[in-house]
BALOBA-1460 file (C-alpha; in Angstrom, 3 decimals):
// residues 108
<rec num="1" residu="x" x="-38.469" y="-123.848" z="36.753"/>
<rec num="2" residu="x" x="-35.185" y="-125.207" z="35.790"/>
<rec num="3" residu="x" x="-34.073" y="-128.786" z="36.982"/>
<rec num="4" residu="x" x="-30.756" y="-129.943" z="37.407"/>
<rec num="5" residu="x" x="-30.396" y="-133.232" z="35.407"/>
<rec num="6" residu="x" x="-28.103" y="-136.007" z="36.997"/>
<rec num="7" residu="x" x="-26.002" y="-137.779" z="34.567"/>
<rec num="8" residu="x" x="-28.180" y="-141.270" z="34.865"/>
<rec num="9" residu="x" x="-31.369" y="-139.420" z="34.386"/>
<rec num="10" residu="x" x="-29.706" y="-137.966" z="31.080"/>
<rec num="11" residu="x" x="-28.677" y="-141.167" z="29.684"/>
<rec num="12" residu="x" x="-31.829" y="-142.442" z="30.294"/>
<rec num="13" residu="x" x="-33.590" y="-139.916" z="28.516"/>
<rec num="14" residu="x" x="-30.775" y="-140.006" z="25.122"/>
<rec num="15" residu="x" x="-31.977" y="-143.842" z="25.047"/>
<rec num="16" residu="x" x="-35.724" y="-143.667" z="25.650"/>
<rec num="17" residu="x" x="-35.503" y="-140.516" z="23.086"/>
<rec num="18" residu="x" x="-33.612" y="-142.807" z="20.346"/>
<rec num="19" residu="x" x="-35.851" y="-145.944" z="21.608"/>
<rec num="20" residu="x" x="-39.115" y="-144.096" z="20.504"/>
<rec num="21" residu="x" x="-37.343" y="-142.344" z="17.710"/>
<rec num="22" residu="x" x="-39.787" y="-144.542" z="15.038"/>
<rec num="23" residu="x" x="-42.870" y="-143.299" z="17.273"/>
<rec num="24" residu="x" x="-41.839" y="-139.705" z="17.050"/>
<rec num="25" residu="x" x="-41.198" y="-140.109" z="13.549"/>
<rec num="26" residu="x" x="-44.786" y="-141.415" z="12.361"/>
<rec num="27" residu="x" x="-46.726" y="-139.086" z="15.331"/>
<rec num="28" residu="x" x="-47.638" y="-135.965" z="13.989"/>
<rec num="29" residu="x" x="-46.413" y="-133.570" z="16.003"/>
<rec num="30" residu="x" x="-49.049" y="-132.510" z="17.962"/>
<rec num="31" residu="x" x="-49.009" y="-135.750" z="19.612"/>
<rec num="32" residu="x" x="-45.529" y="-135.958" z="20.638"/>
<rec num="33" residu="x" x="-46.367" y="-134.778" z="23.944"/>
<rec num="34" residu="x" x="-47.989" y="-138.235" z="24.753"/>
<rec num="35" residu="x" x="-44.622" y="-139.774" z="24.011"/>
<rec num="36" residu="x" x="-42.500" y="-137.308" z="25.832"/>
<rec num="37" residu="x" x="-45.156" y="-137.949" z="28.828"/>
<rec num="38" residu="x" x="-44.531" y="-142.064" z="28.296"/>
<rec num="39" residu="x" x="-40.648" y="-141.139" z="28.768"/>
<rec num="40" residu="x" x="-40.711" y="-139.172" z="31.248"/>
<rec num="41" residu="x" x="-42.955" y="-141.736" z="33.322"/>
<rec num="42" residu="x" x="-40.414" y="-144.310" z="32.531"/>
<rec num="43" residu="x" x="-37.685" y="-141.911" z="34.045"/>
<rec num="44" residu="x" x="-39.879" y="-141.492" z="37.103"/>
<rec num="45" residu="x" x="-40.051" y="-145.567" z="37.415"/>
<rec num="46" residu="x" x="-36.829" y="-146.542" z="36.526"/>
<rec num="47" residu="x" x="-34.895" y="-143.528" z="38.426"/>
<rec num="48" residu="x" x="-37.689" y="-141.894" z="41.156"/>
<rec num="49" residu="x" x="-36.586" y="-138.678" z="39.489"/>
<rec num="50" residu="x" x="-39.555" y="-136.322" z="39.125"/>
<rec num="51" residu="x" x="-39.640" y="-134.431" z="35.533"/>
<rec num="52" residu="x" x="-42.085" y="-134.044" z="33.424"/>
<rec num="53" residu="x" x="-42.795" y="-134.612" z="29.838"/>
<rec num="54" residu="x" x="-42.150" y="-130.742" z="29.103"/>
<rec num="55" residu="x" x="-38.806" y="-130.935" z="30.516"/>
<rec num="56" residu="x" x="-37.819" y="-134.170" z="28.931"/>
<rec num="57" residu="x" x="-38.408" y="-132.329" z="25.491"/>
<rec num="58" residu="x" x="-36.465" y="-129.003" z="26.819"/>
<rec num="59" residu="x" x="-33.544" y="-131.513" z="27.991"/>
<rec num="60" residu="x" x="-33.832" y="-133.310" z="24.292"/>
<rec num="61" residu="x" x="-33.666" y="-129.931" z="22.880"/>
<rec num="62" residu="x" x="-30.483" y="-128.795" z="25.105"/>
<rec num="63" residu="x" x="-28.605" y="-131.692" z="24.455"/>
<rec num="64" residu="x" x="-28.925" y="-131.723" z="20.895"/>
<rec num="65" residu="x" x="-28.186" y="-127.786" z="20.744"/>
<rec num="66" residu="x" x="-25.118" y="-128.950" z="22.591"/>
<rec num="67" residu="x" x="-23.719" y="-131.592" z="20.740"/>
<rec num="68" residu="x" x="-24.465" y="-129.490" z="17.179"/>
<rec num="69" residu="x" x="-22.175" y="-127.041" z="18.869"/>
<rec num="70" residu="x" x="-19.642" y="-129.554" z="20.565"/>
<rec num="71" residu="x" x="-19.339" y="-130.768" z="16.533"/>
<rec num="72" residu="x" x="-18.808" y="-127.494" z="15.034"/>
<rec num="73" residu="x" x="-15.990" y="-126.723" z="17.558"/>
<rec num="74" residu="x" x="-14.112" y="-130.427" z="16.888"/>
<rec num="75" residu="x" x="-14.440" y="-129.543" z="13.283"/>
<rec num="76" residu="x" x="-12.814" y="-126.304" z="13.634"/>
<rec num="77" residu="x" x="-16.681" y="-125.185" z="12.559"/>
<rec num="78" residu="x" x="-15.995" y="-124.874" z="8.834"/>
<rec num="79" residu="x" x="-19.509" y="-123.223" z="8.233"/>
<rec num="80" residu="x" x="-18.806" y="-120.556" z="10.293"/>
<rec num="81" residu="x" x="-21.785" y="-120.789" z="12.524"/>
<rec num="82" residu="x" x="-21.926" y="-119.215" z="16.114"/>
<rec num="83" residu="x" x="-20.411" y="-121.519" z="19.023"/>
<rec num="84" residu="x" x="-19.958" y="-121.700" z="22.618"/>
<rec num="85" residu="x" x="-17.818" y="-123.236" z="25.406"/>
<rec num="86" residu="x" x="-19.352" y="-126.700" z="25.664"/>
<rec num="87" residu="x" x="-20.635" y="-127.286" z="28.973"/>
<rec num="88" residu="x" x="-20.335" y="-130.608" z="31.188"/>
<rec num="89" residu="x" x="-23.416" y="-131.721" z="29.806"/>
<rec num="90" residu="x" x="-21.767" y="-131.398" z="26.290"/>
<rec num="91" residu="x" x="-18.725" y="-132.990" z="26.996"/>
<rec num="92" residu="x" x="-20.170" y="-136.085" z="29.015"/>
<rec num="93" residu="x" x="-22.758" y="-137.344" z="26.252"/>
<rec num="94" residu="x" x="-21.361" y="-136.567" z="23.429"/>
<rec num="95" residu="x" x="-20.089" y="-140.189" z="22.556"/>
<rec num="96" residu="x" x="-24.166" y="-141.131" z="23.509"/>
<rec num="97" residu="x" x="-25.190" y="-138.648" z="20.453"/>
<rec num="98" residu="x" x="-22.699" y="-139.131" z="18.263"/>
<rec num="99" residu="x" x="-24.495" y="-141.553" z="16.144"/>
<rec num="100" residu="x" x="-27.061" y="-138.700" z="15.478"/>
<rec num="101" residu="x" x="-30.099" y="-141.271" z="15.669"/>
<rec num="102" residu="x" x="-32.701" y="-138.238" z="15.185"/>
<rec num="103" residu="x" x="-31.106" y="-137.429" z="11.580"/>
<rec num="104" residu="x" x="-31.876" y="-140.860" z="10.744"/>
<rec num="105" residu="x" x="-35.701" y="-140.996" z="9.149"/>
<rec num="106" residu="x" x="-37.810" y="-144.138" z="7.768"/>
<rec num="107" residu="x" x="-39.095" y="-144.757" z="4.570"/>
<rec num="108" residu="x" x="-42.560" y="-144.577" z="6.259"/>
């Protein structure tokens, strides 16, 4: 079932995901569902919108898909990879990704 993300639900979710970035980092990754679940019950407080862990990490995974490909296409995609016409979701967060937090690893 697809949900249709409102933009303060979104922005919630880029934060929470680069606030628990260290946690997903030292969790192996059969336990990242717990943290997902802790996000997405944050989401639920904080905004009363309904979503499940499972869709938190399908959002996470759209929105970084998106602003890969919103990159390639400002930098006229010099490896020649496969792009598409960004979509609002692309265009309107892009400044929240752009300091590509999930790149960024520990020395754990």
């Amino acid at each position: 079932m697809s949900i249709v993300w409102p933009t303060d639900a979104t922005l919630l979710l880029i934060r929470l995901r680069r606030e628990y970035h260290t946690q997903f980092e030292l969790a192996a990754n059969r336990d990242h569902a717990g943290i997902w679940s802790n996000i997405s019950l944050r989401i639920i407080i904080a905004l009363n919108f309904i979503v499940t862990g499972r869709q938190c990490q399908i959002k996470w995974q759209a929105l970084k898909s998106g602003y890969e490909n919103a990159s390639r296409i400002l930098n006229e995609n010099p490896d020649g990879y496969e792009i598409r016409s960004p979509n609002r979701y692309d265009r309107v967060f892009y400044q929240e990704m752009s300091d590509e937090f999930w790149l960024n690893t520990g020395n754990y």
